[in-house]
N, C-alpha and C positions, 0 to 999 in steps of 0.2 A: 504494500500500500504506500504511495506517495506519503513524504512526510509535508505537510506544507511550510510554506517559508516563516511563517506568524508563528512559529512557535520560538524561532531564532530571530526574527526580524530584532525585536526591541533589544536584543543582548549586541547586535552592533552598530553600537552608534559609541559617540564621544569622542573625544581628543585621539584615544588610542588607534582608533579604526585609521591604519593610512588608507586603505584600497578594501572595494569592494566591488564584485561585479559577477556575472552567472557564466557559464559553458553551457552550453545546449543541448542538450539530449541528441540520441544516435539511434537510429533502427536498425536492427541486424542484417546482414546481409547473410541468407542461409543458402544453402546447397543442399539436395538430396543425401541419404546415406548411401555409399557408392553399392554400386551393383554386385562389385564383385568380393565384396565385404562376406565372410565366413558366417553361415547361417547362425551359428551357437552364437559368436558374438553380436550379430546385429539383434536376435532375439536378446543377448543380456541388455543392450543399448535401449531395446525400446519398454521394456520391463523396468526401466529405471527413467522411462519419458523422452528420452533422445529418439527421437525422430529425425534428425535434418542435422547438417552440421554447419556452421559457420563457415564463411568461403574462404579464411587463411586455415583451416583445418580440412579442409577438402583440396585445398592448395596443399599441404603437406603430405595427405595422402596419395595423391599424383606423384608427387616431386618422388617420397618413398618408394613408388610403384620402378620409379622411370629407372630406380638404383641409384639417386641422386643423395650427398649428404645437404643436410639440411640446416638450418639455425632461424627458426618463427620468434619474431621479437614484435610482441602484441602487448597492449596494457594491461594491468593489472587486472583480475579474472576474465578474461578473455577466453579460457579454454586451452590453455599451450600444453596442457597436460594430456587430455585428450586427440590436440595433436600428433602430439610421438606415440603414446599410447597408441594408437588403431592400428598402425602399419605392426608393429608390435608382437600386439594382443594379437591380430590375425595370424603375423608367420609362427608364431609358437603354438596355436591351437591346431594349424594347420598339420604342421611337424613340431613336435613337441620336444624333441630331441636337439635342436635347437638349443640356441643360450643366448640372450641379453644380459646386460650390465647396465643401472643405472648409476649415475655418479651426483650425489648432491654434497654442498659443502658442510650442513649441519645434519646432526644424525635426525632432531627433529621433525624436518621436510623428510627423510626418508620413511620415517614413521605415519606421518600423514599420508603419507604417497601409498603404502603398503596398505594402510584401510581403505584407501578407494580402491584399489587393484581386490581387496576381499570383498569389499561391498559386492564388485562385479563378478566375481565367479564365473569368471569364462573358465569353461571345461577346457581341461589339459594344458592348463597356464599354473605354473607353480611357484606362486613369489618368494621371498625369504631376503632377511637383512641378516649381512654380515659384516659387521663392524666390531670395537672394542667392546663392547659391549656383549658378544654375541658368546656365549658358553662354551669352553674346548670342547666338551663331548657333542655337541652340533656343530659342529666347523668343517668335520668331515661329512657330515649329512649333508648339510648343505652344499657343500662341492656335490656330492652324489646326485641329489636328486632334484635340487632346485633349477629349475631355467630361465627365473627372470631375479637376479641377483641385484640387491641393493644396498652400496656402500657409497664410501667417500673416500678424495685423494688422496686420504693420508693410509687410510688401510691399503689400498691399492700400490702405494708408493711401498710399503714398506711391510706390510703381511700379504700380500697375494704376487706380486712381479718377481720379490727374490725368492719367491718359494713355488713358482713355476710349474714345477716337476708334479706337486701334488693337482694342481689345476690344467692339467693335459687337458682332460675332456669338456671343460668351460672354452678352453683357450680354442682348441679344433675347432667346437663346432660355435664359435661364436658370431652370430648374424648383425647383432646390434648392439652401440655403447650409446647412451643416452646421456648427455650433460646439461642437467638442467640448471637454473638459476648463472648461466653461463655468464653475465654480467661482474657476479663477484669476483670472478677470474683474473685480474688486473695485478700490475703493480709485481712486488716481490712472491708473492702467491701465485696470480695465475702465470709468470716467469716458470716456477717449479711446474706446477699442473701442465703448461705446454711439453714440457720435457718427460712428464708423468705418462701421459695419453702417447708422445710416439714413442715411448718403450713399450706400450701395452700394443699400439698398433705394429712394431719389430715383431717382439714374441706369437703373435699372433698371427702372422707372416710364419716365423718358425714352424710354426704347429698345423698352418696349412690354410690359415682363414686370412678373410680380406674384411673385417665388419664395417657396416653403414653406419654413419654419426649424425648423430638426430639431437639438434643442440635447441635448447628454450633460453629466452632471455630477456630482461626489462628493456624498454625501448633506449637502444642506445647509441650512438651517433654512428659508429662505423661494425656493424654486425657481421658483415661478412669479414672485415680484415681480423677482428677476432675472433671470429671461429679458426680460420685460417693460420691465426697466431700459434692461436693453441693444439691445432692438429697437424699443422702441414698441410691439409687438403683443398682443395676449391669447393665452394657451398653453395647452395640455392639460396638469397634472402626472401623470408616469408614476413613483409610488413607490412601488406595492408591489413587491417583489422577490422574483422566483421564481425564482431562481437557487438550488442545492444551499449549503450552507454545515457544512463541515466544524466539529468541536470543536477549540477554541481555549482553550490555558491560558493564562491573561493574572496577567501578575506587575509585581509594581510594587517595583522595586530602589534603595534608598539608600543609597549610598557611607556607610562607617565615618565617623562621628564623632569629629575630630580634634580640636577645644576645645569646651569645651558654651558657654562662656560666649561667644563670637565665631559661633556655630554653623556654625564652619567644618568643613569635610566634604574626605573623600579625593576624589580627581581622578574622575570621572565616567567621562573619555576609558580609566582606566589599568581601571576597573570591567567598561568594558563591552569592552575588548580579553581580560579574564580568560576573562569569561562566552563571548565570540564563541571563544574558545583550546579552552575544555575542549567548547561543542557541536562543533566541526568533528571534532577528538580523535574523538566518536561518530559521527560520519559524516554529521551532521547539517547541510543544506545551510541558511546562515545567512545573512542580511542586515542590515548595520548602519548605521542613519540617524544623517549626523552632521549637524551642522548650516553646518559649513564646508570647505573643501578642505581646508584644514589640519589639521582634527580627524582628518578621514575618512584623510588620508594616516597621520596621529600612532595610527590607531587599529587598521591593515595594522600600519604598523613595529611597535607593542606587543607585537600578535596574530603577526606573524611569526617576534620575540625568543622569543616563549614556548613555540611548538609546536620552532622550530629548524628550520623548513622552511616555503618560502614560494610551492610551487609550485601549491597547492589553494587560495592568497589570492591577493586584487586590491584594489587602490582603483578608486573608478568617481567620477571629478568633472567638473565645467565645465573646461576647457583643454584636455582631451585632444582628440587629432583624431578627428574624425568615424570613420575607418577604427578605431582603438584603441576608441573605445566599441563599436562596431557590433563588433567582435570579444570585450568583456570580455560586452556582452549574449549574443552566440552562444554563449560557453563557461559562464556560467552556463546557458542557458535548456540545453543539451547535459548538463548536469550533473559538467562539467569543472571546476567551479571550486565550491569546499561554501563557501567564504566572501567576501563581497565587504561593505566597508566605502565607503558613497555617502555622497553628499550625497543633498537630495532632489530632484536631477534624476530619480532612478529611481521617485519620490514618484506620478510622471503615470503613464498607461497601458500603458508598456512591457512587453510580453512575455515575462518571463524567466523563464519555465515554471514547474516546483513549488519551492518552497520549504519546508523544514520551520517554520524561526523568523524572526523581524523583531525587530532590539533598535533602540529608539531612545532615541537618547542625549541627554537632556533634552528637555520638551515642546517641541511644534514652534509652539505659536502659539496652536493652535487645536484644537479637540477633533476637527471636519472633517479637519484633516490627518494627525493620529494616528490615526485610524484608515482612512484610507487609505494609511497605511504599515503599519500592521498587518494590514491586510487581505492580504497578501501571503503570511501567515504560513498554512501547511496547506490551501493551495487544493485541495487532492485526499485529504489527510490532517488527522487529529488535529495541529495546530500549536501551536507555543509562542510569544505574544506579550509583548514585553518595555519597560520604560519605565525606563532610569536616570536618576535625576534629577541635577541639577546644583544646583549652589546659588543657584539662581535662586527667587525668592518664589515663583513660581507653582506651581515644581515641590515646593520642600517643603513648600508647602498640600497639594497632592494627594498626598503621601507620609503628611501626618498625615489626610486628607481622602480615603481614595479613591475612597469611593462619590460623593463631590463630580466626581470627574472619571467615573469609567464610567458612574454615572447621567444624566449633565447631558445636554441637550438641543444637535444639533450648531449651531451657528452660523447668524447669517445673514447673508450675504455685501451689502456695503453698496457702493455707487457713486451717483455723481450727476452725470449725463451735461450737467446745463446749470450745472455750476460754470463764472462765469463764466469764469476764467485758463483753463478748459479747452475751453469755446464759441468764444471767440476765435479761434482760430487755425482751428478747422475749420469757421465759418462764414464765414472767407475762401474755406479752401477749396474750398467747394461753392460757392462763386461763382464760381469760376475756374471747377468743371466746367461749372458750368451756371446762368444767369442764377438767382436768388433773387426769389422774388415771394410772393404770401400765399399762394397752393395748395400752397406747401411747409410753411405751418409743419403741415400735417396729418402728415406724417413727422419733420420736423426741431423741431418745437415752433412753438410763437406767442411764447418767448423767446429764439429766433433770430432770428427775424425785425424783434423790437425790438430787439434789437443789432447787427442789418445795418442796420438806420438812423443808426446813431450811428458805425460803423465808419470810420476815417477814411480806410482804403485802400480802399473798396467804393465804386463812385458808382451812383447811381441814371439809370435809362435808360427807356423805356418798354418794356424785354423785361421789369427789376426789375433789383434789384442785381445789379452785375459785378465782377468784379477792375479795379482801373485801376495795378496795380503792373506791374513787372517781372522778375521770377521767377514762382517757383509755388510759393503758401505753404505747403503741404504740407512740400518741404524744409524749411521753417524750424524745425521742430519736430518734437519724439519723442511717443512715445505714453506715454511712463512719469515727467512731470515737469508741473507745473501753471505753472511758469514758463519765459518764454522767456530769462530772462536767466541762463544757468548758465556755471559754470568747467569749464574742461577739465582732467581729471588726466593728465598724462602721464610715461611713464618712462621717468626722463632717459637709460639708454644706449641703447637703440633705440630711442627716440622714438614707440613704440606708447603711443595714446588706452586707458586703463584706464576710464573713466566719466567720468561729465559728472556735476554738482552746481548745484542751484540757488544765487543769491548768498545768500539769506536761509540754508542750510546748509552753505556753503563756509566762513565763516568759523570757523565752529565745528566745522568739521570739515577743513578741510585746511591751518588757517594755520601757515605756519613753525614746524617743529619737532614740526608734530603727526603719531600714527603713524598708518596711513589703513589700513584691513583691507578687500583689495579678492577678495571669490571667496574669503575664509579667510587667506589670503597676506596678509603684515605690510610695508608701506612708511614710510619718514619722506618727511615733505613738507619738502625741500630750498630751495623759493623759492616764494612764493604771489605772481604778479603780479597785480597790480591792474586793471591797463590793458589789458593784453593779456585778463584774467580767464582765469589758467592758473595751475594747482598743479604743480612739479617732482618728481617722487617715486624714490625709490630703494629695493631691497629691504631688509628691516630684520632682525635676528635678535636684536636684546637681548633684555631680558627687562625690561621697564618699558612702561607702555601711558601716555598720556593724557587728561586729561580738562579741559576750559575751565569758567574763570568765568567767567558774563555777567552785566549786569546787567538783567533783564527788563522792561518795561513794559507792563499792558494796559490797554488804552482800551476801553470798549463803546459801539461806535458803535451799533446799534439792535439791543433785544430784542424779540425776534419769537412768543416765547412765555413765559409767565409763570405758573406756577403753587402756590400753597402744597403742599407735600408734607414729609415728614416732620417736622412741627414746623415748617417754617422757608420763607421763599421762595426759589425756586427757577426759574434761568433760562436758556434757550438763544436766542440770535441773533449777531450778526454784531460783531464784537473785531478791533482794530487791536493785534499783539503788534509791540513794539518791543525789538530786543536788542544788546548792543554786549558782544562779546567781552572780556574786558581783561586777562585771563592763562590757563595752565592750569599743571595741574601732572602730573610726569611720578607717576604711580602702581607700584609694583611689584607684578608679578603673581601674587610668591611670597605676599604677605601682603595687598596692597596699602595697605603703608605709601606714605608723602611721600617722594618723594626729592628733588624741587626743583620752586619755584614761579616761573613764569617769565613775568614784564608782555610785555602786548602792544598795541601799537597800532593798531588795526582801527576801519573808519567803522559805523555804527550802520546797521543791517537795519530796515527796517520791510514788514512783511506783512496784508494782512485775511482773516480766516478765519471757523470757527463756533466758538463755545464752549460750554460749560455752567457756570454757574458759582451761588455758593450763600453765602450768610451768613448764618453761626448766629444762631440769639437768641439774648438775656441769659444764658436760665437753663439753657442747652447748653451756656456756658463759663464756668458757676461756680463758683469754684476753679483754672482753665484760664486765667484772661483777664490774668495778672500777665506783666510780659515779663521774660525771653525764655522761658518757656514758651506764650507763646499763640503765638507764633510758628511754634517751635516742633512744637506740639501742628497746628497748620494748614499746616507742610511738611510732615511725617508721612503726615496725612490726604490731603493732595496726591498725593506721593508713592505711596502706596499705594493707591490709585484708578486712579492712571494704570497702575501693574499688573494690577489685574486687569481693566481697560477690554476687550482684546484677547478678554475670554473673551464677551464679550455683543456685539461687533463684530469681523468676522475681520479684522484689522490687525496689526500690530507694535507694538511700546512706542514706536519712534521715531519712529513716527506720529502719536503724541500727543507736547503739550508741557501747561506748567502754570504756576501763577503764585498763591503763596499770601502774603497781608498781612496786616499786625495791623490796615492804616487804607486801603480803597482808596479814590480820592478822588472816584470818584463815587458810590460807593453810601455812603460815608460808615461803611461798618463792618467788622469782619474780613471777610476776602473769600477764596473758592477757586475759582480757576478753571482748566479743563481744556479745551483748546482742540486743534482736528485741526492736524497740524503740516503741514499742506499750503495752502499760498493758493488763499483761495475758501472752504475746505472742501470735504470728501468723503464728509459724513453723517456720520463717525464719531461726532463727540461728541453728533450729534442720538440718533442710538441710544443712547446714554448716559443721555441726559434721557428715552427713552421706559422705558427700564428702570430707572429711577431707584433705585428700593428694592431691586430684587435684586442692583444693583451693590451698592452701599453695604453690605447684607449680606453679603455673598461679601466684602469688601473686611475688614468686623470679623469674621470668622470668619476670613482671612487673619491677619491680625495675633493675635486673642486666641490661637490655639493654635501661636504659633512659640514655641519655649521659650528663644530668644535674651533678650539684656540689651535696656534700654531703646534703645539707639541702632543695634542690628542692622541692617545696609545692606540685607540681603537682603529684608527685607521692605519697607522705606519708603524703599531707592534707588531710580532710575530714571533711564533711558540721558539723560534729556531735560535732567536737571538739572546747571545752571551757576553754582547757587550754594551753591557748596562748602564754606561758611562757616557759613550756616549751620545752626542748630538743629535736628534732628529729634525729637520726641518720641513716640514708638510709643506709650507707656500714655496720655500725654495725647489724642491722632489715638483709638486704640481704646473712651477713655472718652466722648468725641466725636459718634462713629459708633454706638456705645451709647445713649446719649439719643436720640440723632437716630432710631433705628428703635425708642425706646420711644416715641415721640411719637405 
């Protein structure tokens, strides 16, 4: 049933409301269910009401037919599930003997996925999840009798590739790999996962199978180059969508203005507990994306204070046991529960039927992701979409900006499967599966192959390279870190592993006395060993956060691209960043004044990565170029680049790092550079230099309309920066960026 708009109408108005306005409703566009569809299964389709299918699901089914791989990147419940499913579901009932694999990155969507696959009971379809989770004494059943197998990269990475031998008869007869939520795939993750998939696509080769890849994914800018990224293959894109699409009022909310001259703003968290208090009040089932456990807990307790009753709310986060989520999803998707405050574990394809609203509480990153959390909002009804900003730069652009964000173009999802720190390890491990020779780099690359020659644990044989260690290098590494040399956190009373950290970010992030926010939840780091490379950590509840000065160094070791563009030259290649910690200071989070500055003694980090980097001409800093305003004026500019980087590359801020001089000493002039904060790199800042002029634009339209003082953090701070000393100049950076794009 339509929800009408009077029951939300009177809750937006006021100061706060910057933007409001509707999306229009969508009619489906159906197809028949195909002809040549398998009696048992169309009989379970239409036993469950499927009649007809959406026309990018009838597109898929063709594309499968034709032997085509696939990648359908439709909105949010769209049916992408059902997409891969049918081609599937068909060849396994058909031949049962058969074997699929699907790959999700949280074990929770796998578990969702495996009750719709039971709901349907298609005859001679045998699902099963095998992950950590999964019992030794069914591990071998599963191999045995299961044919449509559901796990995730990391089992696959490191319980099913190096153990091969036991999974012959998956491997042979395998038809289909399915990678769903193939968006999250980016970055230092999906880097590993591309490497992951063509070891699975080698050995499967070995074994005698050629399987079809039938990939799902939020709508995201370049879907085929990342399928492609991730597999080696060429792919069908499936992106029209014809799925129905309800009216959506989408509102853009900025907390009260609490000093103009600080452009400090009311709590976001206390905003959007108001807003979630008065819809439930209407009976209106609501969901609220926070971005940490913490928020999303702080954002129940507000919303609970204010209604005076807490038995129609829930938090929904990472920690809870499996059974507690699998119960907060039943009573939502049941309509038991009108309001639940998540993280964005609920972000992925989880089931949890209709929803009237989706508030998210400050942007999540990326314009891809907001609106797949929005998309959640009036899946069957007129919905209310919501966006409270935070005091983050990004978000109060898009408050003064908000055709900048509902217009903008969604992202594209960026990985680079032959960074070296990231090749390394999995071109051992495909020698251990399986000897390495030149017929592989046609899956694995031709710069695998030159790095199996160099590799000092690989020997060559006349089968081609082998392992000659003794373990199996797989354990030796994770899929979510570009180096192998990382600290362990742990907390100190139960002595439970909280994450692991590279050296190059350990120091800067868990040395003695720093507070470490793990899953949203506040820790002090009690003892940082060295030797051992281990962080002590204990829960924290003050109210003061940290922040480290270091002192930077980059070196460019060879630029690989060079080109004049805006006035000035302009370059992307390969940067040696050298950093040594050497105090922090504890910050207060009521204001974030100084409460104490605290020397530290820590060894100097050194990493290689990519960067982009840039040096004004003369008469781009004249008037600018007296110190400490050129300084200054080139943190600023730093500074606020590395903000709004994340919107032309789907990444984090902390993904990026930066390094701005009045003298660098080898290009001999002021210098700014913005480098991926992963070794190796991971494409980010290559994206950067390909979009050159649109960042930089987005970067002085960031900055000219904050109506903050000249040293305003919110626009020209960033997570990356450790040096706290010095200068920012916003109008210098903004006058800067001005030339530069009148040039």
């Amino acid at each position: 049933m339509a929800v009408g708009t009077a029951l939300w109408d009177e809750l937006l108005q006021g100061e706060e409301l910057a933007y409001l306005n509707s999306e229009p409703a969508r009619e489906a566009e159906t197809a028949p269910l195909p002809s040549d569809l398998p009696a048992a299964l169309r009989e379970r389709l239409e036993a469950r009401g499927i009649d007809s299918l959406y026309s990018h699901q009838a597109e898929a089914w063709e594309a499968a037919a034709r032997g085509e791989h696939f990648v359908v990147t439709t909105g949010t419940a769209s049916g992408k599930s059902l997409a891969f499913n049918l081609p599937v579901l068909a060849a396994l009932a058909e031949e049962p003997k058969q074997r699929a694999l699907y790959l999700y990155p949280t074990k929770a969507l796998a578990q969702d996925q495996i009750r719709s696959l039971d709901e349907l009971k298609v005859k001679r379809v045998k699902p099963a999840i095998y992950d950590g989770d999964t019992e030794s004494e069914r591990r071998w059943q599963i191999r045995k009798w299961a044919n449509l197998i559901l796990t995730n990269p990391d089992m696959l990475h490191i319980g099913v590739l190096p153990h091969h031998d036991r999974w012959g008869d998956v491997l042979s007869n395998l038809r289909y790999v399915v990678v769903d939520e193939a968006h999250v795939y980016r970055g230092v993750f999906g880097s590993h996962v591309g490497n992951v998939l063509r070891r699975l696509r080698r050995l499967a080769r070995v074994y005698g199978a050629d399987p079809q890849f039938l990939l799902a994914s939020a709508t995201i800018g370049n879907p085929g180059e990342l399928a492609r990224s991730l597999t080696g293959l060429d792919f069908t894109v499936i992106g029209d969508d014809g799925a129905p699409k309800a009216e959506r009022t989408v509102a853009l909310w900025n907390p009260p203005l609490l000093d103009e001259g600080l452009g400090q703003r009311g709590s976001a968290l206390a905003e959007a507990s108001k807003l979630m208090a008065d819809l439930v009040e209407r009976g209106l089932r609501t969901l609220v994306f926070a971005k940490s456990r913490r928020a999303a807990e702080l954002i129940h307790k507000f919303t609970a204070e204010r209604l005076g009753d807490a038995s129609a709310l829930s938090p929904y986060r990472g920690g809870y046991t499996p059974t507690q989520r699998r119960e907060i999803e039943q009573r939502l998707f049941a309509g038991e529960l009108l309001g639940v405050s998540a993280t964005n574990a609920l972000e992925l394809g989880i089931d949890v039927g209709m929803l009237d609203c989706v508030i998210s509480v400050g942007f999540p990153g990326t314009v891809a992701s907001l609106r797949q959390q929005w998309g959640r909002a009036g899946r069957r009804g007129h919905g209310l979409a919501v966006l409270v900003a935070s005091e983050d730069a990004l978000d109060q652009y898009f408050m003064r900006e908000p055709e900048t964000l509902l217009n903008r173009r969604i992202e594209a999802a960026i990985l680079d499967h032959e960074n070296p720190r990231v090749l390394e390890g999995h071109i051992a491990a495909a020698a251990f599966e399986a000897p390495l020779d030149e017929a592989d780099a046609e899956i694995l690359g031709s710069e695998a192959l030159s790095r199996a020659a160099e590799h000092p644990e690989l020997k060559q044989t006349p089968a081609g390279y082998v392992w000659a260690g003794r373990d199996y290098p797989a354990g030796r590494f994770g899929l979510r870190s570009t180096s192998p040399d990382v600290f362990t956190i742990v907390e100190a009373q139960f002595g439970s592993v909280l994450g692991t950290l590279e050296r190059e970010r350990a120091y800067s992030t868990v040395h003695e006395g720093a507070i470490y926010l793990h899953l949203g939840e506040s820790y002090r780091v009690i003892a940082l060993d060295l030797a051992s490379r281990s962080a002590l950590v204990e829960p924290f509840t003050g109210d003061y956060y940290t922040q480290t000065k270091k002192e930077t160094m980059t070196s460019i070791d060879e630029a690989l691209r060079t080109e004049h563009r805006l006035g000035l030259e302009l370059a992307f290649g390969r940067v040696s960043v050298t950093e040594q910690v050497i105090a922090y200071q504890k910050k207060s989070i009521r204001d974030q004044s100084t409460i104490e500055l605290v020397g530290l003694d820590l060894p100097q980090t050194s990493f290689e990565t990519e960067a982009v980097w840039y040096a004004p001409e003369t008469d781009q800093l004249a008037g600018l170029d007296e110190m400490p305003q050129l300084l200054g004026t080139l943190h600023a500019a730093e500074h606020a680049m590395i903000a709004i980087l994340p919107l032309w590359a789907m990444c984090d801020r902390w993904d990026i790092g930066g390094l701005s001089t009045n003298l660098h000493y080898q290009t001999g002039r002021p210098t700014v550079f913005v480098y991926d904060g992963h070794s190796g790199g991971v494409g980010i800042t290559e994206r950067g230099f390909q979009a050159f002029e649109g960042w930089v634009e987005d970067t002085a339209k960031m900055l000219e309309g904050c109506p903050c003082e000249s040293g305003c953090p919110s626009c020209v701070q960033s997570p990356k920066c450790g040096n706290l000393n010095e200068p920012l100049d916003k109008a210098g950076a903004l006058e800067l960026l001005s030339r530069m794009l009148a040039a």
